[in-house]
DOGULUM-213588 format. One record per residue (C-alpha): residue in three letters; residue number from 0; z, y, x. Coordinates in steps of 0.05 Angstrom, whole numbers, plus 5000, padded with zeros to 4 digits. Each point is the difference from the previous one (the first is absolute). Layout:
BEGIN
+------+------+------+------+------+
| resn | resi |    w |    v |    u |
+------+------+------+------+------+
|  ala |  NUM |    Z |    Y |    X |
...
+------+------+------+------+------+
# end
This chain:
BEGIN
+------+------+------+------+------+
| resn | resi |    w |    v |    u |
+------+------+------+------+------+
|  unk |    0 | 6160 | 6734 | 2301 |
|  unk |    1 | 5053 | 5050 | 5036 |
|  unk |    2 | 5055 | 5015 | 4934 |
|  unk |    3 | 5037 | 5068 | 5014 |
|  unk |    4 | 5073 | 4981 | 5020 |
|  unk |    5 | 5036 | 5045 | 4945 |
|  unk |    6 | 4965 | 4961 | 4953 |
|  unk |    7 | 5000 | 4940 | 5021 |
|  unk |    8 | 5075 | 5008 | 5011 |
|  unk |    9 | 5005 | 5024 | 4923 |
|  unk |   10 | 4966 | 4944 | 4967 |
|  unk |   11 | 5042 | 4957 | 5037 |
|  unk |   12 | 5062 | 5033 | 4971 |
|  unk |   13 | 4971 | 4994 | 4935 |
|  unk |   14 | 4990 | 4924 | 5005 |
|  unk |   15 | 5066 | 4978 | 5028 |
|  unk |   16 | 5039 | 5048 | 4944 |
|  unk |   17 | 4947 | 4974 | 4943 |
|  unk |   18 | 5023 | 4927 | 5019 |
|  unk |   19 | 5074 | 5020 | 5009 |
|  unk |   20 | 5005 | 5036 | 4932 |
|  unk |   21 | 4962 | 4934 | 4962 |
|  unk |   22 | 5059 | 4954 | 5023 |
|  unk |   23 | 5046 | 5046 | 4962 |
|  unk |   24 | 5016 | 4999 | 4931 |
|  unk |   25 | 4984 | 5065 | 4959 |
|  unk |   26 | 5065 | 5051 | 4982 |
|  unk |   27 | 5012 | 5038 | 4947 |
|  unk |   28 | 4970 | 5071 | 5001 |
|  unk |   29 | 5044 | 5059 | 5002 |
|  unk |   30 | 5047 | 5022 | 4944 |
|  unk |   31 | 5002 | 5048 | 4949 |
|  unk |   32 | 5049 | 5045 | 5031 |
|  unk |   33 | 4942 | 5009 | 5059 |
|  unk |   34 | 4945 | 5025 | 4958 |
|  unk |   35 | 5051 | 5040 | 4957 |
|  unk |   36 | 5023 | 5034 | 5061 |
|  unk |   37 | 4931 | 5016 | 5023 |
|  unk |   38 | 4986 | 5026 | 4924 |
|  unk |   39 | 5053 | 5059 | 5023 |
|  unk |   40 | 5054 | 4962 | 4966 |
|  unk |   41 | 5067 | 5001 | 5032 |
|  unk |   42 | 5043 | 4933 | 5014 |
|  unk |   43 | 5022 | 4958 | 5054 |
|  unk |   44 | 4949 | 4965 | 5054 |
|  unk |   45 | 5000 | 4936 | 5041 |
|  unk |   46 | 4983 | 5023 | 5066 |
|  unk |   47 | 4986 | 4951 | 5055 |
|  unk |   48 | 5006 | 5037 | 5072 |
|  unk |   49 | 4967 | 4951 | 5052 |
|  unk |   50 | 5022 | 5013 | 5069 |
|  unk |   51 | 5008 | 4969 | 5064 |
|  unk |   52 | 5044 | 5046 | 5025 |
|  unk |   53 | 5066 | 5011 | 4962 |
|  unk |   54 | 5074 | 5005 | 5019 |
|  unk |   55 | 5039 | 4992 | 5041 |
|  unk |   56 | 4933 | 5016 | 5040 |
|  unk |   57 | 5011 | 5068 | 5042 |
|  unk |   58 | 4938 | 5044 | 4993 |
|  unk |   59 | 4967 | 5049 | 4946 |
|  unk |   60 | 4964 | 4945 | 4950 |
|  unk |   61 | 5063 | 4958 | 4984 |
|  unk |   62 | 5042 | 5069 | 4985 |
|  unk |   63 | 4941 | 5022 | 4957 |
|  unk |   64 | 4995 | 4933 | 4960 |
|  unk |   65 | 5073 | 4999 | 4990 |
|  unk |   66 | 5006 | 5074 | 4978 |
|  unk |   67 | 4940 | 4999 | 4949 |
|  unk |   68 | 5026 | 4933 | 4972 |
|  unk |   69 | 5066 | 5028 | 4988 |
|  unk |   70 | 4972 | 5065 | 4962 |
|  unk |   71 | 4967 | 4951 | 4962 |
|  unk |   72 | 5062 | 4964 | 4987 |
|  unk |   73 | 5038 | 5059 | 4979 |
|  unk |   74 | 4939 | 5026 | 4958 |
|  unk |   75 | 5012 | 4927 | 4956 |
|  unk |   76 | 4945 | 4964 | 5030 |
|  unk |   77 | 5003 | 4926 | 5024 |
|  unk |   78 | 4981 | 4993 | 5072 |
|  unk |   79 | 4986 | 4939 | 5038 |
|  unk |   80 | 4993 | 5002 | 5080 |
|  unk |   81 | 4952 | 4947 | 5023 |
|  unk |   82 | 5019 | 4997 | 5080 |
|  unk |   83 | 4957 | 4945 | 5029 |
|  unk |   84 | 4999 | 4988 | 5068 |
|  unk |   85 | 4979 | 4954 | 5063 |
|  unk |   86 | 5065 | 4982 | 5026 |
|  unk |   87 | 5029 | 4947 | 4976 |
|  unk |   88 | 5053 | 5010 | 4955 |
|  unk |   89 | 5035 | 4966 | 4934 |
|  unk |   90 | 4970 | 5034 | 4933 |
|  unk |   91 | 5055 | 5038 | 4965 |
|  unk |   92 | 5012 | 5041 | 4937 |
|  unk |   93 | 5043 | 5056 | 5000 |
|  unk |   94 | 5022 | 5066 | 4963 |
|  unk |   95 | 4998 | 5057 | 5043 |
|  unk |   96 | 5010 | 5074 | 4973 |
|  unk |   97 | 4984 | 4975 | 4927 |
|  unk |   98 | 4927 | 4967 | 5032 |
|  unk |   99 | 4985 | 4923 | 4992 |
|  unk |  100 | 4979 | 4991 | 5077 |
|  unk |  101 | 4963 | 4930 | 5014 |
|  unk |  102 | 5004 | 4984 | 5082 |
|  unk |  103 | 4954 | 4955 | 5025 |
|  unk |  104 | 4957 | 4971 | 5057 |
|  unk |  105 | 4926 | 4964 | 5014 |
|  unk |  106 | 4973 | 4945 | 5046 |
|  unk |  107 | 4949 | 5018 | 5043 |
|  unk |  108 | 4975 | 4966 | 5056 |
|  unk |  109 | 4959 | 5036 | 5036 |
|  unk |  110 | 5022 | 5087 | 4988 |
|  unk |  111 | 4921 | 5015 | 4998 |
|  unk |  112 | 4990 | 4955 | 4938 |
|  unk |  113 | 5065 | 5015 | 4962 |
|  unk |  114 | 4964 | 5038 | 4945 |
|  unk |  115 | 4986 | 4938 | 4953 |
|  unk |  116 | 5083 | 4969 | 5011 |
|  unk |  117 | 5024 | 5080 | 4988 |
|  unk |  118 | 4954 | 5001 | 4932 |
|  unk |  119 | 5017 | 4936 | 4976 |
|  unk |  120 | 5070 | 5001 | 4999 |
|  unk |  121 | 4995 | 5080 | 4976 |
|  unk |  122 | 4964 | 4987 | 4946 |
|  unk |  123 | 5046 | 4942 | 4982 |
|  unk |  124 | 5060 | 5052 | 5002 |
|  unk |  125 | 4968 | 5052 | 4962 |
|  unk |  126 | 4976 | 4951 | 4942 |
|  unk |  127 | 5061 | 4974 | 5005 |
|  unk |  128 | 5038 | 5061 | 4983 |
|  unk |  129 | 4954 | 5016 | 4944 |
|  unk |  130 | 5012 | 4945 | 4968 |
|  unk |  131 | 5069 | 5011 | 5005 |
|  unk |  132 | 4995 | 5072 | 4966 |
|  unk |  133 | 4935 | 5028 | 4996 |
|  unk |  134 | 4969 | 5056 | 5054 |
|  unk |  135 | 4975 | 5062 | 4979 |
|  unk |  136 | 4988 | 5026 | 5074 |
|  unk |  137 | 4987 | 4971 | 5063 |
|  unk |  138 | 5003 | 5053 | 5055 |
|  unk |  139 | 4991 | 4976 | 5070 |
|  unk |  140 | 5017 | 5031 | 5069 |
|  unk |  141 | 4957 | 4942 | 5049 |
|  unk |  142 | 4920 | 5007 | 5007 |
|  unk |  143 | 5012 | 4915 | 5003 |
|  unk |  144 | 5033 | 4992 | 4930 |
|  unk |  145 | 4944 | 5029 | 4971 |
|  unk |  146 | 4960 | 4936 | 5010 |
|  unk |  147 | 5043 | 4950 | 4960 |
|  unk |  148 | 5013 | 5058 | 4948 |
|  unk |  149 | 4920 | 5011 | 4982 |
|  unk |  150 | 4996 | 4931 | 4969 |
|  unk |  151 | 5064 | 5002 | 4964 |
|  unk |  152 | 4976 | 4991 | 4922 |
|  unk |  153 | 5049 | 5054 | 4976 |
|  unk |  154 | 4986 | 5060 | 4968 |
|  unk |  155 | 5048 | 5052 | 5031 |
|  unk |  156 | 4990 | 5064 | 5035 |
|  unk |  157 | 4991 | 4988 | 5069 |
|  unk |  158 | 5016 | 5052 | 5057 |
|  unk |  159 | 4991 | 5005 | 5078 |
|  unk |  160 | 5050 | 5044 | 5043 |
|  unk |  161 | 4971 | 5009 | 5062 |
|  unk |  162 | 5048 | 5012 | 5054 |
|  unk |  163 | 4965 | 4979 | 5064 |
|  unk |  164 | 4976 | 5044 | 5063 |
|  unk |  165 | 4964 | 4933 | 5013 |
|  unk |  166 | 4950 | 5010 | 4959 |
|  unk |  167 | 4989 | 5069 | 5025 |
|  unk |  168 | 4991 | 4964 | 5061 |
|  unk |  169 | 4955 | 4953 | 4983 |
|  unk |  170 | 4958 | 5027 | 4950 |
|  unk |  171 | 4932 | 5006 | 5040 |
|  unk |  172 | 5003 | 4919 | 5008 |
|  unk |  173 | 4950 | 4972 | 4956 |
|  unk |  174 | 5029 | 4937 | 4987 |
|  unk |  175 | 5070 | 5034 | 4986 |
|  unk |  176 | 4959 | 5043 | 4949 |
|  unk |  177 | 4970 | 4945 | 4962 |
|  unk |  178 | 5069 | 4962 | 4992 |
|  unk |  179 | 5034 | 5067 | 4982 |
|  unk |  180 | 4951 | 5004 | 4948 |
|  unk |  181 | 5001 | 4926 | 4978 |
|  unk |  182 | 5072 | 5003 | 4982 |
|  unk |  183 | 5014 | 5061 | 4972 |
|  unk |  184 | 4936 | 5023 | 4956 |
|  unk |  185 | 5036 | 4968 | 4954 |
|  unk |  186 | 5063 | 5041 | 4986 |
|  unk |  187 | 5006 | 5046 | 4947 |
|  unk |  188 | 5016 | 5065 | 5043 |
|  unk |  189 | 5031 | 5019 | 5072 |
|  unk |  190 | 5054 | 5030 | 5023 |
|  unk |  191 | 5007 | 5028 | 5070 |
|  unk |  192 | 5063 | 5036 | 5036 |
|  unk |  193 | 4954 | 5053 | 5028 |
|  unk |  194 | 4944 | 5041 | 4983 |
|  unk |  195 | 4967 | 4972 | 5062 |
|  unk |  196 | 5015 | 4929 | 4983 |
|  unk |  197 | 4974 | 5015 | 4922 |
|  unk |  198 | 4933 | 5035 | 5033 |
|  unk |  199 | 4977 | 4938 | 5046 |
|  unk |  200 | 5015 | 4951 | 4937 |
|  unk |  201 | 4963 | 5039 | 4955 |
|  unk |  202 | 4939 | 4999 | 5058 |
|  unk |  203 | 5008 | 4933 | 5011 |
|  unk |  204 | 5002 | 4979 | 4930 |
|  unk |  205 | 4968 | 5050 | 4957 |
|  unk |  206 | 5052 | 5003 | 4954 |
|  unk |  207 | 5060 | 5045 | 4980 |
|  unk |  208 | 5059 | 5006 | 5035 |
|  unk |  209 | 5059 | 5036 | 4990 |
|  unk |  210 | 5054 | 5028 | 5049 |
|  unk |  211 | 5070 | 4993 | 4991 |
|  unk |  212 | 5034 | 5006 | 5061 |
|  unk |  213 | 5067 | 4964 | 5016 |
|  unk |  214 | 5067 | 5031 | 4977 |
|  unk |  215 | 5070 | 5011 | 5016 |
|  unk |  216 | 5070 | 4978 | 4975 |
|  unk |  217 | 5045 | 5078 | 5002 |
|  unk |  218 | 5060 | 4961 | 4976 |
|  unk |  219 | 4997 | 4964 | 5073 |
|  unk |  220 | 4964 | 5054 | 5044 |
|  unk |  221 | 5034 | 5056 | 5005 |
|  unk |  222 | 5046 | 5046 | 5050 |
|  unk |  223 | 5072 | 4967 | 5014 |
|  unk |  224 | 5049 | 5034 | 5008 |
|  unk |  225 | 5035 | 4946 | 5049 |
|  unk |  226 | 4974 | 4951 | 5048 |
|  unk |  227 | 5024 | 4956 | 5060 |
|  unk |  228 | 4932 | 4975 | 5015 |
|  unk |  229 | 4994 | 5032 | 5066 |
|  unk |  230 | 5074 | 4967 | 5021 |
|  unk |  231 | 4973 | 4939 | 4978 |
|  unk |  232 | 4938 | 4998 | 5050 |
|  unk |  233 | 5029 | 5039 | 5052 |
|  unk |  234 | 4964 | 5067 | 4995 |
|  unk |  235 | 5041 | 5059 | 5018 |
|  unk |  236 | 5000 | 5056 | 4955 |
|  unk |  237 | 4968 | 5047 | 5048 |
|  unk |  238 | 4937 | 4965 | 5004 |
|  unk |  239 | 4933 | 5019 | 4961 |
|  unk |  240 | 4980 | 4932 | 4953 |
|  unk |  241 | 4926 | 4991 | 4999 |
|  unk |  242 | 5005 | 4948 | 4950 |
|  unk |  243 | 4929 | 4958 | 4985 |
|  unk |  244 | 5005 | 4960 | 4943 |
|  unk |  245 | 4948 | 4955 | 5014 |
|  unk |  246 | 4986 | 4929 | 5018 |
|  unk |  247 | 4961 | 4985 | 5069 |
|  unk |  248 | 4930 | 4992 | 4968 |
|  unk |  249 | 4944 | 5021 | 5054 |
|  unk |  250 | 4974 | 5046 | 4934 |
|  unk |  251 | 5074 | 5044 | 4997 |
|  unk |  252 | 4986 | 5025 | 5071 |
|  unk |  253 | 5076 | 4994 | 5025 |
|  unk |  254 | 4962 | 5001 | 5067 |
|  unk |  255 | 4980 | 5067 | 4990 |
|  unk |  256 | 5066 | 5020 | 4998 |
|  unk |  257 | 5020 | 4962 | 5059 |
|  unk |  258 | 4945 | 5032 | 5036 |
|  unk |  259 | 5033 | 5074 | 4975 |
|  unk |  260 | 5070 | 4982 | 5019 |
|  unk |  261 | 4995 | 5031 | 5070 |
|  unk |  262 | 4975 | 5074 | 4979 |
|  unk |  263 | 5054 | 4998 | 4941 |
|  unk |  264 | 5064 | 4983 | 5046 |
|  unk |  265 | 4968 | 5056 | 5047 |
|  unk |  266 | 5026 | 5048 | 4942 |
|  unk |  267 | 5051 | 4957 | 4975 |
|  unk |  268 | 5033 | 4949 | 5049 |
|  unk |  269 | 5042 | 4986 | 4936 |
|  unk |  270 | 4945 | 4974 | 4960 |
|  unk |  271 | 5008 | 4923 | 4975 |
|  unk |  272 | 4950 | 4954 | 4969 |
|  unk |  273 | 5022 | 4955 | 4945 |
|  unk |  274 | 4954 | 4955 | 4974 |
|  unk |  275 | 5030 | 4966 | 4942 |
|  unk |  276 | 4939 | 4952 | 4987 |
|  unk |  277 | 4986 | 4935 | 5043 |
|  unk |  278 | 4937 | 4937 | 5006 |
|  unk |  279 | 4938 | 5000 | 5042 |
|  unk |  280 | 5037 | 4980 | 5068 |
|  unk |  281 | 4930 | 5013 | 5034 |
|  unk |  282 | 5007 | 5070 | 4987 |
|  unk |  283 | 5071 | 5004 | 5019 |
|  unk |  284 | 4989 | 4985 | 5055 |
|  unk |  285 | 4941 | 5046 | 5010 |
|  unk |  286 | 5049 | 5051 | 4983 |
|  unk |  287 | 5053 | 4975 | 5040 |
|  unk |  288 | 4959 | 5001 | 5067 |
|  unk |  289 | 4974 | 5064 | 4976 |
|  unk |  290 | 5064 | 5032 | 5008 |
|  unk |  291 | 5029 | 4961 | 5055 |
|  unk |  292 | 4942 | 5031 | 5041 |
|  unk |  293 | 5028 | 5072 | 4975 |
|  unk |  294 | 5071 | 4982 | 5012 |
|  unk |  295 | 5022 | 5013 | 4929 |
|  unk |  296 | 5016 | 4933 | 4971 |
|  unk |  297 | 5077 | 5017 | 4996 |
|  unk |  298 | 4975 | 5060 | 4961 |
|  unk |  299 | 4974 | 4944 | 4934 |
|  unk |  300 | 5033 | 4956 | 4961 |
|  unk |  301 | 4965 | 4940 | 4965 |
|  unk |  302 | 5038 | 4983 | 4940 |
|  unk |  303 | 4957 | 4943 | 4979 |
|  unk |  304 | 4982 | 5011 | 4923 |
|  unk |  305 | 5063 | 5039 | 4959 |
|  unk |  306 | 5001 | 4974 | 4929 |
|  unk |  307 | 4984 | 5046 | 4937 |
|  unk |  308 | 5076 | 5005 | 4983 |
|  unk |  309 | 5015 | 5036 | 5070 |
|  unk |  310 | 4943 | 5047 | 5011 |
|  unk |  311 | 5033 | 5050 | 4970 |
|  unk |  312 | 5058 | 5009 | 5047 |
|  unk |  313 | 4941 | 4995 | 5052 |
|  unk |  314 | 4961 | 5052 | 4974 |
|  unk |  315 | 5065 | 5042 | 5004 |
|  unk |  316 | 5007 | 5000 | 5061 |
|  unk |  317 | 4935 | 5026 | 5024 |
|  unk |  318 | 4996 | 5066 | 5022 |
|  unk |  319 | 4919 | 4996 | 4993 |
|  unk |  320 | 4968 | 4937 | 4967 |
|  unk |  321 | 4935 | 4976 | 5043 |
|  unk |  322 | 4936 | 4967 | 4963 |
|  unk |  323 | 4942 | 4994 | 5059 |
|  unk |  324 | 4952 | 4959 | 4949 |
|  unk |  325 | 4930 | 4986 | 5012 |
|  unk |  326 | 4997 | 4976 | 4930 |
|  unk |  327 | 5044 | 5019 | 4946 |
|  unk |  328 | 5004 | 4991 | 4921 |
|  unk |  329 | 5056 | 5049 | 4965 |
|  unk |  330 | 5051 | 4988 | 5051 |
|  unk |  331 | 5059 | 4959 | 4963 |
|  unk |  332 | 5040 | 5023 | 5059 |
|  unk |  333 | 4984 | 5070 | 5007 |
|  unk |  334 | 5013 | 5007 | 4921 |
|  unk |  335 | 5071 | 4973 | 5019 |
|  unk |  336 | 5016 | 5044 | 5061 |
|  unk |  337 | 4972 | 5054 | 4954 |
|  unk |  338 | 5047 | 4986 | 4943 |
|  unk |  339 | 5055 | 4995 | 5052 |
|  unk |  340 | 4990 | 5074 | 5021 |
|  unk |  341 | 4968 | 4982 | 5062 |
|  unk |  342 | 4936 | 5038 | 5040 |
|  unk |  343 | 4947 | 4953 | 5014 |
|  unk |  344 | 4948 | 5000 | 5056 |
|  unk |  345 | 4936 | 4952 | 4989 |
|  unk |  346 | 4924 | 4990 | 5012 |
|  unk |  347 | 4950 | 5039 | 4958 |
|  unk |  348 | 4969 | 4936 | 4970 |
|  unk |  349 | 4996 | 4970 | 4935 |
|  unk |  350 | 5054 | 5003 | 4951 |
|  unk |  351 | 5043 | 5032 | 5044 |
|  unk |  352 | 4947 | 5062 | 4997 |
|  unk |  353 | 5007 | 5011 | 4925 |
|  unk |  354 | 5070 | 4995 | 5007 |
|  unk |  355 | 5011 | 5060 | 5056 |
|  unk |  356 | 4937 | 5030 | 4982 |
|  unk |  357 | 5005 | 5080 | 5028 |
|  unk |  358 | 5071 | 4982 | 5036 |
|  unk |  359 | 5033 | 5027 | 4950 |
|  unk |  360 | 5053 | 4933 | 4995 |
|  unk |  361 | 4988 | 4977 | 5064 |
|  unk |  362 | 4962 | 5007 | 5063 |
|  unk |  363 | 4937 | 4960 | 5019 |
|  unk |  364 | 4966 | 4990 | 5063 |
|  unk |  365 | 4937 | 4962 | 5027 |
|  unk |  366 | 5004 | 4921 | 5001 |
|  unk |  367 | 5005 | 4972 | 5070 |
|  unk |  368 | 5010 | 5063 | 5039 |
|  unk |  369 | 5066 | 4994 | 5035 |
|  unk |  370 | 5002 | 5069 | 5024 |
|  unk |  371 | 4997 | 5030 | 4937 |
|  unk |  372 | 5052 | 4960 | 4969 |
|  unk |  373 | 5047 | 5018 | 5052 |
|  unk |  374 | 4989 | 5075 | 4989 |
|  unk |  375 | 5002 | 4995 | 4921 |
|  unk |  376 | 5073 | 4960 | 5018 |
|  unk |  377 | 5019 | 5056 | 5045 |
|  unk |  378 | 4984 | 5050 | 4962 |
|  unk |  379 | 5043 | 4981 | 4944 |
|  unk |  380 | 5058 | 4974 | 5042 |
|  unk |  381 | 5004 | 5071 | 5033 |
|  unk |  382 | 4998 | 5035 | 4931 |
|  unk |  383 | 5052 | 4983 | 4946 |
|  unk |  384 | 4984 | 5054 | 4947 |
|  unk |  385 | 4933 | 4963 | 4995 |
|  unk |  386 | 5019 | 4932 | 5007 |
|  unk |  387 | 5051 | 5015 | 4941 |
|  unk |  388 | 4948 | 5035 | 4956 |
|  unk |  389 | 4949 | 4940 | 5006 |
|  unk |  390 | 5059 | 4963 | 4981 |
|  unk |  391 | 5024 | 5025 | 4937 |
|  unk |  392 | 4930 | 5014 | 4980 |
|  unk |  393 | 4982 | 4926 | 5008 |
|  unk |  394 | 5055 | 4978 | 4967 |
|  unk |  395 | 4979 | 5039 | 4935 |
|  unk |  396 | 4933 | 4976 | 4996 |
|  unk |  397 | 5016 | 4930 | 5004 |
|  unk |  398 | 5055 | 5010 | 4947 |
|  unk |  399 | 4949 | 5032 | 4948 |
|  unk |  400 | 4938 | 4957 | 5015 |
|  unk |  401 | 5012 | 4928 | 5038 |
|  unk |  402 | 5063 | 4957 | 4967 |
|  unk |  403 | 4973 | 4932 | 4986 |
|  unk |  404 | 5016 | 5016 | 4922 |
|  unk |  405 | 4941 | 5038 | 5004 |
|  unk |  406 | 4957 | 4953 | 5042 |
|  unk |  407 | 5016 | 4946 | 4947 |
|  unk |  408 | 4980 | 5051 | 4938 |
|  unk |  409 | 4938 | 5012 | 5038 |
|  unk |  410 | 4992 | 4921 | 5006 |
|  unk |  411 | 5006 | 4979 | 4930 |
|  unk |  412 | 4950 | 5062 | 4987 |
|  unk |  413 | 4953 | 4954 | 5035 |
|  unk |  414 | 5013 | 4935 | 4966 |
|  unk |  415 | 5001 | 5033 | 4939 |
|  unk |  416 | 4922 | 5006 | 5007 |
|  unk |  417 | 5012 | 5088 | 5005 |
|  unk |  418 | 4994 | 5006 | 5068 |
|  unk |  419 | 4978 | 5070 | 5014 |
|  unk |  420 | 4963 | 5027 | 5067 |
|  unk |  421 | 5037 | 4992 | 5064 |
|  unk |  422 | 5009 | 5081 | 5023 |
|  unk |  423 | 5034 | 5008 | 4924 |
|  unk |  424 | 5041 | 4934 | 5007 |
|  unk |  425 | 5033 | 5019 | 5071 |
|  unk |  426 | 5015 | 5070 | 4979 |
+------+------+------+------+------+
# end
């Protein structure tokens, strides 16, 4: 008898988590304040945000945790941050912004098989916690948590953010299919930061899912009035700051850029890359012979990941901000440079295609067309009046629609059990 491999591979699942779950004692259910909140009933939650990726990480799914947490906070709801990870590392406890945030790390052997060591000691934490005080919520922001979290015996409301351009990328897999599906048909609803994002879960899945895009803070992104950044690094006043805020990830096409420098310093011999973000020292270096070969390294500076706290003197500095994505939820980034006044130039794809959408706060161009980058950079550079009114433009629209107060509204909407359609919710 040939067995079909996605279902093969999901009995198996079921087994090993069936025998897993038996050698744990049953928890209490949820509380009374989670089914009275779900009755429409207002009062304060437990949530439990599970996350790999939390600070001081550098990147867009740490700042988002963090932000929505702290709404949360400030909205007088308890918040704990389960951040489990592979490296090793002591488990610690700590307050941080008003959230209880548990640190921790897993064995695994072999990184192919680390599924079962990551569950076990997940679900340990999590049961752990509720013990402690109960959960109303569980909301998760890692396609692997959602394994250990299925046989948890609590009755909470349980939530998916998806964040990842990986599984845009690797949706057409069948075996990736079946284990998307094996650990997440469980959750109670999903939440993804783009409408492209929400429409590929709800294919995959079959099941609602709402947009809420990712948010701003306009009480740290904004126009100032003073700033010795460009002292600090060296960059003379005179020259035109392409600033990208992006790490080196093969999917945020830096190398596209790289490949555009040449036709932009044709126009502007002034113009400077900055590239604030850092990692993936293959495609450094890609990058690095790529403009070697064009004699324009001295023309980029690599400043190796800039933490949260300093992007926005970064952002101020730039006289256009660059986003060459292939793949792209709501920017984080591009809301930032937006709130800090600032005209941004990125790929027409995802997220980033809702948020431009008739260049009317920004200006898009094709993905991975060099050529056409450089003349959408160009053109701007070479006329101030627009620049300036893309600018201010931007900076309103961000103010009135994408501060992480409203993300986290939108978020408790959605564990509330009153989710509404995506197109309404991101409006």
């Amino acid at each position: 008898m040939v067995l079909n491999r996605p279902t093969a591979l999901n009995d198996s699942f079921h087994c090993i988590w069936a025998a897993i779950s038996s050698c744990e004692r049953p928890h209490a259910v949820g509380s009374k304040r989670y089914r009275a909140t779900l009755n429409g009933v207002q009062g304060d939650m437990h949530i439990c945000i599970v996350t790999e990726d939390f600070l001081p990480n550098i990147g867009g799914m740490s700042q988002h945790v963090y932000e929505i947490g702290r709404c949360f906070v400030q909205m007088d709801h308890k918040v704990t941050i389960v951040n489990q990870v592979r490296e090793p590392r002591p488990e610690t406890v700590e307050d941080f912004a008003g959230m209880r945030v548990i640190r921790s790390s897993y064995v695994s052997i072999n990184s192919r098989a680390r599924l079962i060591p990551y569950s076990v000691k997940l679900r340990r934490l999590i049961l752990r916690e509720h013990e402690r005080s109960p959960i109303d919520v569980i909301h998760w922001h890692d396609l692997q948590a959602g394994t250990a979290i299925k046989y948890l015996p609590l009755n909470c409301r349980k939530v998916f953010t998806n964040h990842s351009s990986a599984f845009l990328m690797r949706r057409s897999n069948p075996l990736y299919r079946c284990y998307y599906r094996f650990s997440l048909m469980h959750a109670d609803h999903f939440i993804a930061p783009s409408q492209e994002l929400a429409d590929e879960n709800e294919k995959m899945l079959s099941r609602p899912t709402t947009f809420i895009p990712n948010g701003y803070d306009p009480d740290r992104f904004y126009p100032l009035a003073e700033n010795h950044l460009r002292n600090e690094l060296g960059i003379p006043e005179t020259d035109r700051v392409l600033l990208v805020p992006r790490r080196l990830a093969p999917k945020n096409g830096v190398f596209v850029l790289a490949q555009a420098l040449p036709r932009i310093l044709e126009s502007h011999s002034n113009a400077r890359i900055v590239i604030t973000g850092g990692g993936f020292p293959e495609e450094r270096t890609r990058i690095e012979n790529c403009l070697r070969a064009q004699d324009c390294l001295d023309r980029v500076r690599f400043l190796d990941g800039v933490e949260n706290q300093r992007m926005p003197e970064h952002y101020n500095i730039a006289d256009l901000v660059i986003m060459p994505s292939f793949l792209e939820a709501v920017s984080l980034s591009a809301l930032e440079s937006m709130g800090c006044g600032k005209c941004v130039v990125a790929s027409d794809v995802g997220g980033l295609s809702q948020l431009f959408a008739g260049n009317r706060w920004g200006q898009l161009v094709s993905p991975g067309q060099p050529v056409a980058l450089a003349d959408a950079i160009n053109d701007l550079l070479s006329d101030d009046a627009r620049r300036n009114e893309l600018s201010d433009a931007a900076r309103k629209h961000v103010q009135a629609n994408y501060t992480w107060e409203s993300v986290a509204r939108k978020t408790l909407t959605v564990f509330e059990g009153n989710a509404i359609p995506s197109q309404q919710m991101a409006a």
